[in-house]
C-alpha positions as CSV (number, residue, x, y, z in Angstrom):
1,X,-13.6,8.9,-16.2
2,X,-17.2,8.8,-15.6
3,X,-18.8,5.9,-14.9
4,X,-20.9,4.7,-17.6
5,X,-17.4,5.0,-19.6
6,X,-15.8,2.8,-17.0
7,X,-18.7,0.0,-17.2
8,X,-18.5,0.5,-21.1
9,X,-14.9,-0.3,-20.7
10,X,-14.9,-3.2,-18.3
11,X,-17.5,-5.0,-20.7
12,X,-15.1,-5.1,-23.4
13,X,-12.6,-6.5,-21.1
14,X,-14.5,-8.9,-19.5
15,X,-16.2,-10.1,-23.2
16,X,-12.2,-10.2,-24.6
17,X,-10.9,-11.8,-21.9
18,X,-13.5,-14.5,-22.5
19,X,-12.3,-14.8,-26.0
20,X,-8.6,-15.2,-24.5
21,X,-9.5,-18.0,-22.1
22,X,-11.4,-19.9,-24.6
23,X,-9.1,-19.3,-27.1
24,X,-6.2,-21.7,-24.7
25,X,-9.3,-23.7,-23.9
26,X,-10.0,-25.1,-27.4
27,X,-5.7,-24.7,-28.0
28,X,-6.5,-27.8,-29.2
29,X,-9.3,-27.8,-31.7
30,X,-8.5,-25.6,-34.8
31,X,-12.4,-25.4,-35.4
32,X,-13.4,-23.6,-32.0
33,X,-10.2,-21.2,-31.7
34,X,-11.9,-20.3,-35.4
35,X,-15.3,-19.8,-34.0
36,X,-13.8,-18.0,-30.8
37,X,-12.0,-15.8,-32.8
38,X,-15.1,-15.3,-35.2
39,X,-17.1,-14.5,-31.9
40,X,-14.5,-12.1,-30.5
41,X,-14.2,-10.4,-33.9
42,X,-18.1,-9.9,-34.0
43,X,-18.1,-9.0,-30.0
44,X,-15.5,-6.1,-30.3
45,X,-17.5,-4.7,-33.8
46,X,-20.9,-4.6,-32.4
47,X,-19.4,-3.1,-28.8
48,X,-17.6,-0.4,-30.8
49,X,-20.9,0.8,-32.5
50,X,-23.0,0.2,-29.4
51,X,-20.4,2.2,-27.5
52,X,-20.7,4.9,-29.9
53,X,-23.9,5.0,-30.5
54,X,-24.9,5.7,-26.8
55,X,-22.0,8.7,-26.5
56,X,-23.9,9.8,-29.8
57,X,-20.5,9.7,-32.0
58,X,-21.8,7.1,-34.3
59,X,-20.9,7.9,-37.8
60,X,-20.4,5.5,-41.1
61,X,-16.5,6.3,-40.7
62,X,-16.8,4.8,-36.9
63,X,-18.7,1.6,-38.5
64,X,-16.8,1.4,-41.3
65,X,-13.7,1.3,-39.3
66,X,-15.2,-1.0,-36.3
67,X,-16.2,-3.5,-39.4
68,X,-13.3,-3.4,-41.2
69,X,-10.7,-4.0,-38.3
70,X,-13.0,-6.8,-37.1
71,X,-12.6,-8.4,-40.3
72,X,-8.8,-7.5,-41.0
73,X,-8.2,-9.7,-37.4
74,X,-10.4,-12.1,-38.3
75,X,-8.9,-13.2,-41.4
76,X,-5.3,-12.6,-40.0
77,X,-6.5,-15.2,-37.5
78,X,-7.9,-17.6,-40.1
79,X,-4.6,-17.4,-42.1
80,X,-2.6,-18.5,-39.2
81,X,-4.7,-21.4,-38.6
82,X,-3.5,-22.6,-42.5
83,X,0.1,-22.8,-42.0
């Protein structure tokens, strides 16, 4: 793995792993863990297209399916807040 890939890489984990820490941080506030997980959801689409953009593999398909999996986990997140 070349090492632009590997720093690509360890961005999204370090920028995730956030999301995870303050995601038990605010365990307690329902409005944060929703704004967390808003965050992460936005963090991980723009990285994706960022990320593909640079290795010049951006396409619509690539944003269409970074956008839509950010928002299919978002509101899967949201819906287990309501119950």
């Amino acid at each position: 793995m070349k090492l632009k890939e590997t720093l690509h890489i360890f961005i999204l984990v370090v920028g995730l792993s956030l999301v995870v820490f303050f995601m038990y941080f605010f365990r307690f506030n329902r409005d944060a863990q929703i704004f967390t997980g808003l965050f992460g959801c936005i963090y991980y689409t723009v990285w994706g297209i960022i990320h593909h953009a640079l290795k010049e593999r951006l396409s619509r398909t690539i944003v269409l399916e970074y956008v839509l999996l950010g928002l299919v986990v978002f509101l899967l997140l949201l819906m287990s807040f309501t119950f």
